[in-house]
N, C-alpha and C positions, 0 to 999 in steps of 0.2 A: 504494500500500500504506500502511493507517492505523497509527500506533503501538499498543501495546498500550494496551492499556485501564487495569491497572496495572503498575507496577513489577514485575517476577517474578524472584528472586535463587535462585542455586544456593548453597545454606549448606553442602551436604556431599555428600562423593563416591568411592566404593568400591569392589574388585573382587575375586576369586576368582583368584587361580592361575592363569593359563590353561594347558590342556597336552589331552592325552587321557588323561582318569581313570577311565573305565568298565574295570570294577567297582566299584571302590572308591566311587567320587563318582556320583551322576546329577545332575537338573537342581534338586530339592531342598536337594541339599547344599551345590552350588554356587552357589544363589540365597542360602542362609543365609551362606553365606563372606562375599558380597559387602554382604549386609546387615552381616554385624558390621562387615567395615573401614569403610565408610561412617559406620556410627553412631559409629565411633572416631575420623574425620574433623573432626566436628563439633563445635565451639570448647567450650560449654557444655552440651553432652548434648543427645541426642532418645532420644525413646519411644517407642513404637509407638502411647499415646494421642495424640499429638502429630499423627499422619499421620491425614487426611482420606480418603488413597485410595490404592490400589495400580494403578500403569498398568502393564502389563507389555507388556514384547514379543518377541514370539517365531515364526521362522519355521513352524517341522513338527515339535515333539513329537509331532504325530500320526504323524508316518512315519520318524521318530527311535527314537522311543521307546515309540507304541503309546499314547501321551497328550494325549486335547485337554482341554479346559475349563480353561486352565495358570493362568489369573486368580486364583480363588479358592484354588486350589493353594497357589499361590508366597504370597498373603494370608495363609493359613490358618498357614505356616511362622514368619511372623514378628509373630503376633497382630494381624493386621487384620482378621481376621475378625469383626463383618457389613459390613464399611465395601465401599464400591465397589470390583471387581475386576475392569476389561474386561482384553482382551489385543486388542494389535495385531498384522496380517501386514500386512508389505509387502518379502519376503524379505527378504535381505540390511538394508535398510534399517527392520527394526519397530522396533527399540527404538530409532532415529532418530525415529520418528512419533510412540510410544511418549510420548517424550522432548518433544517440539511440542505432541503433543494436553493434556497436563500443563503447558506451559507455556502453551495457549490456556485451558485449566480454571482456573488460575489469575487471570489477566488479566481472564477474563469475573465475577470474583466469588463462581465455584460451589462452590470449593476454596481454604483457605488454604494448606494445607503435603500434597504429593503426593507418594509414592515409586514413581520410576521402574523397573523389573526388567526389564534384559534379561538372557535366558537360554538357553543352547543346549548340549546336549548332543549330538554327532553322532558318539561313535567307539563307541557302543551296536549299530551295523550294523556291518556290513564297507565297504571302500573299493567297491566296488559299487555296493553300496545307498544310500549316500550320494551318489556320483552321479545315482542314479535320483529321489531325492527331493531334490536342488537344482534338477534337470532339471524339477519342478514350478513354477520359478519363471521357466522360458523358455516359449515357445512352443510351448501340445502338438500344435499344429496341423498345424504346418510345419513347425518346426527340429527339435523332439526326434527324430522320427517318422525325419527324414534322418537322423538322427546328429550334431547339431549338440549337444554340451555346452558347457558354460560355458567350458572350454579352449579351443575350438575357435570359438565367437564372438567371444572377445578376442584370440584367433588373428586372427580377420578383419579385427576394429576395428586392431591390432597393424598387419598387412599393407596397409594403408588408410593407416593416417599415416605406416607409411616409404616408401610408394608419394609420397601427396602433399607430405610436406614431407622427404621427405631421411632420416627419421630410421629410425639404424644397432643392431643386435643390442648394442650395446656400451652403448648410451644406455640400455637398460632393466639393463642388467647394473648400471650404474651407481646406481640406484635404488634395486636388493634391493643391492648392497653396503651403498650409506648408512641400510639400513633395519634390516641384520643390526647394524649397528656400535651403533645405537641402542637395537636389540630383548637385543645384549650386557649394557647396563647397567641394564636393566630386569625386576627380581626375580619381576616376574608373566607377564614373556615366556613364549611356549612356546618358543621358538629362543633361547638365551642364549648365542650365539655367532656371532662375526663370521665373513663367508667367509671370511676369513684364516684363522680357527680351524679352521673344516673344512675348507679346504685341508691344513692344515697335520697336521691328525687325518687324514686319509687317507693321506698319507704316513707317517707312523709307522705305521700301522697295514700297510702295505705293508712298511714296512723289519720288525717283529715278527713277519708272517708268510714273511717271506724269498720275499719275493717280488718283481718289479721291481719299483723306488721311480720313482714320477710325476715329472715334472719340468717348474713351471707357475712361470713369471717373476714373474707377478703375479697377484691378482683375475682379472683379466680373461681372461686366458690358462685359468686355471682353468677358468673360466665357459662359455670354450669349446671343452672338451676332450667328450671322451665322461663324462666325473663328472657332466657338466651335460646329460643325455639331453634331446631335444626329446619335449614333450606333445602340444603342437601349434602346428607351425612358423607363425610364428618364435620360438613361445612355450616356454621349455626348465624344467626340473623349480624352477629357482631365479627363474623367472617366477612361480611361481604360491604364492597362500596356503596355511596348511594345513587340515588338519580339526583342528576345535579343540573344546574342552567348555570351559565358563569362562562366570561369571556378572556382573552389573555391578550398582549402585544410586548413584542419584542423587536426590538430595535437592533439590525445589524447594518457594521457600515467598514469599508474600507481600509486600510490603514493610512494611507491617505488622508482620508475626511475626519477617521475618529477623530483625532486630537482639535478638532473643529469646536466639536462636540464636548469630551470630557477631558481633561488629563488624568485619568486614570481608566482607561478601559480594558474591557476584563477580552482577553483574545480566547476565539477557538481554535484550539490546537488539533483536534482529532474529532472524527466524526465518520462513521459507520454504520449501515444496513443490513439488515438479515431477514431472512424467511423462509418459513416450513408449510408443510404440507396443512393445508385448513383442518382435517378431519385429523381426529386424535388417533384413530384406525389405521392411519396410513405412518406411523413415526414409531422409531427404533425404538424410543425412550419415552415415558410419561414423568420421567424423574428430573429432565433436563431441559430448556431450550433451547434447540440448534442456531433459532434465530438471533438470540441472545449471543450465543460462542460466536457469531458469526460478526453481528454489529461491533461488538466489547471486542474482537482480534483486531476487526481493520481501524477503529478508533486508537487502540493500541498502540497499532503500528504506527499509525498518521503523525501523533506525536509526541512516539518515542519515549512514552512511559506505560507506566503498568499497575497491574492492581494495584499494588502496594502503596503507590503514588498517591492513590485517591485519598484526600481528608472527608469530605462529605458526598452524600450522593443523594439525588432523590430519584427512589424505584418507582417501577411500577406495580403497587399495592392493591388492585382491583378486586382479591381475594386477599389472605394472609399469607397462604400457603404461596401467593405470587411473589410476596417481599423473601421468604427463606431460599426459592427458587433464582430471585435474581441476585442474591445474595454470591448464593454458592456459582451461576454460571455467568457472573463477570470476575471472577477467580478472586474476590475476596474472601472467601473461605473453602475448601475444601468439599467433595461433595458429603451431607449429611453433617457438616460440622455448623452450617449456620446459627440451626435451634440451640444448640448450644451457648453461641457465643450472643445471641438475644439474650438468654436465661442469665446469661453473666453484666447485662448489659454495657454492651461494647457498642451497640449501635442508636444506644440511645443519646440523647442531645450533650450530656456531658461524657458522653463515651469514648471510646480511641477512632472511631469511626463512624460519627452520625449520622442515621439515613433517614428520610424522610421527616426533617425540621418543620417542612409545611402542618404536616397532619398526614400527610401521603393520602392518598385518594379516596384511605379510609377514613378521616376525617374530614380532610377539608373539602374534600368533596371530589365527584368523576363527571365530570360535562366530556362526554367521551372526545371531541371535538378539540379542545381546549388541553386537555391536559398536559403534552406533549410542553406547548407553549407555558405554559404556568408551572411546569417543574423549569423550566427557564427562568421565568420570575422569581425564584423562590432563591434558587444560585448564584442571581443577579443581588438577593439580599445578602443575603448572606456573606457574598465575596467583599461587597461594599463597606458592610458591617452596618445595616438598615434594619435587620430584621424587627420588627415590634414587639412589644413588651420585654416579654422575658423567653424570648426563643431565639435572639442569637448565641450562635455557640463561642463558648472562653478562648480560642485563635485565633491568628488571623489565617483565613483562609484562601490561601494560594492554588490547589488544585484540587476539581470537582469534576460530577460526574452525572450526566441524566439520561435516565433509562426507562425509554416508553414502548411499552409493549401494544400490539395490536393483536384483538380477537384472544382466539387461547392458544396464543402465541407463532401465529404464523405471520408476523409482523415485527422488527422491531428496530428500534433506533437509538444507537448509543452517540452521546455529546460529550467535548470533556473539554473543560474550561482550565483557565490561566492567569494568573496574573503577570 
């Protein structure tokens, strides 16, 4: 894998709210949100003359929300209009591609300064219909047809690695705790609250309606009682992301133009793509993603560092069992040694290795659309030393890493940032 071609820096980086806003908000509104904070990011101002191109990415505004052609759209919102406006799918993971193809536009000379827009509105359907049109991003062949949803695939994957390596209901509980604790201090969370908190809101809420009051030792007890219903075993309701609406932007530019911009811009150094087989019938392993080894090696190689390099990183957490999996197959651990080194916590915000500072998808929310884009925002805080309240981490942060998986996992996009 060759280096870029040129220098390419992230000068500014922005987000919407995330939560469920239909009515109030669609994907317009929520793309401008994220355009103003962004351009509020940026050391010495941006324009809208400034940007060469709008990249957007977005899963299914068509079966969201009854809207394709989302490129010029989302353009037109924030006066880029006639400038170039493609849109990327690659479910879960567009505005991760989104986010790469913007960063090869740049490098190749064709684009100075490119804004990125991921965007996703999903709570426009009912919980239904949302399943039925994520279910576009599995297999319509084979799995959807049986009744194989995304629950029930990482159900599998789930079932697979406690089968192969040992690993217990507890290890993933582990996970969404350190993820609600993080998604707590994070004002664009959709979950701003730690399981502690809604443990603890259930009970009051049981002593006010005089009714039995619960009685859970800890987290974990919590986790697994009947509060914590299984989706699909072994996967239980505080496994899984939510439905989320929330928009992202991200600012790339040059090295040329950055220093326009900020004196301090954060460079991408390495950037990578992979992809497997859509049906989980057709793959050697349910324990590992290829696409994963795949993106993480040529980012790797791009530049010139390696796991060990990485101080923080935000996964892609869509299940639990997704944060132990990308854990282990972008070579920061070992395979089967992940749960482990969560249980010691090493990956939590004061750890040797933070991952998902945001709240990861399990907290702060999954606008399928967006996410990609917004673990950008979050490495963007984080390098700068922005984060809010009390979730930036005690370093300073020189090399990072974002990992946005698509579908169950026949998509994926690794980034790895620099100062």
């Amino acid at each position: 894998m060759g280096k870029l071609a040129r220098k390419v820096a992230m000068i500014g980086a922005g987000m919407s709210k995330f939560g469920q806003h239909f009515p109030v908000k669609r994907n317009p509104d929520l793309w401008v949100d994220a355009w103003i904070d962004a351009v509020k990011s940026v050391d010495n101002g941006i324009e809208a003359k400034d940007v060469d191109a709008c990249y957007v990415g977005n899963f299914t505004a068509d079966l969201f929300n009854h809207q394709g052609h989302l490129g010029p759209n989302m353009a037109n919102l924030v006066g880029l209009t006639p400038k170039p406006a493609p849109r990327f799918e690659g479910a879960c993971a567009s505005s991760g591609i989104a986010l790469r193809q913007a960063i090869l536009g740049i490098a190749s000379g064709v684009h100075e300064l490119i804004a990125v827009c991921g965007i996703e509105t999903m709570s426009e359907v009912p919980t239904t219909m949302v399943t039925d049109a994520l279910a576009a991003a599995a297999d319509a062949t084979y799995e959807y047809p049986a009744g194989a949803t995304f629950p029930g695939l990482y159900a599998a994957v789930a079932s697979a690695h406690f089968h192969k390596y040992g690993t217990k209901p507890e290890d993933l509980m582990r996970v969404g705790i350190k993820n609600h604790e993080n998604g707590k201090e994070n004002p664009f969370a959709q979950m701003q609250q730690s399981i502690k908190d809604i443990m603890e809101s259930k009970i009051k809420r049981a002593e006010s309606q005089g009714q039995q009051v619960p009685y859970w030792k800890d987290e974990i007890d919590f986790l697994s009682s009947s509060a914590n219903p299984y989706i699909a075993s072994p996967l239980r309701l505080f496994d899984c992301s939510l439905i989320t609406d929330g928009g992202a932007c991200v600012f790339l530019a040059s090295e040329e133009l950055a220093r326009k911009f900020t004196d301090t811009p954060l460079w991408i150094t390495g950037t990578g793509q992979g992809s497997a087989a859509l049906s989980l019938h057709d793959r050697d392993t349910l324990t590992s993603f290829i696409a994963t080894k795949e993106a993480s090696k040529q980012a790797y190689s791009m530049s010139g560092l390696g796991p060990k390099d990485m101080q923080i990183a935000e996964v892609h957490d869509c299940f639990t069992i997704a944060e132990i999996l990308a854990m282990e197959d972008l070579g920061f651990y070992e395979k089967g040694k992940a749960a482990e080194a969560v249980k010691n916590g090493e990956s939590r915000r004061d750890g040797v290795r933070p991952i998902n500072t945001s709240g990861g998808l399990k907290s702060k929310g999954h606008p399928v659309g967006a996410t990609g884009a917004a673990q950008a925002v979050e490495i963007f805080k984080q390098m700068r030393g922005r984060a809010e309240r009390n979730r930036q981490v005690k370093f300073d942060v020189e090399r990072a890493l974002t990992h946005n998986l698509g579908g169950s996992g026949g998509t994926c996009v690794v980034t790895i940032y620099q100062k």
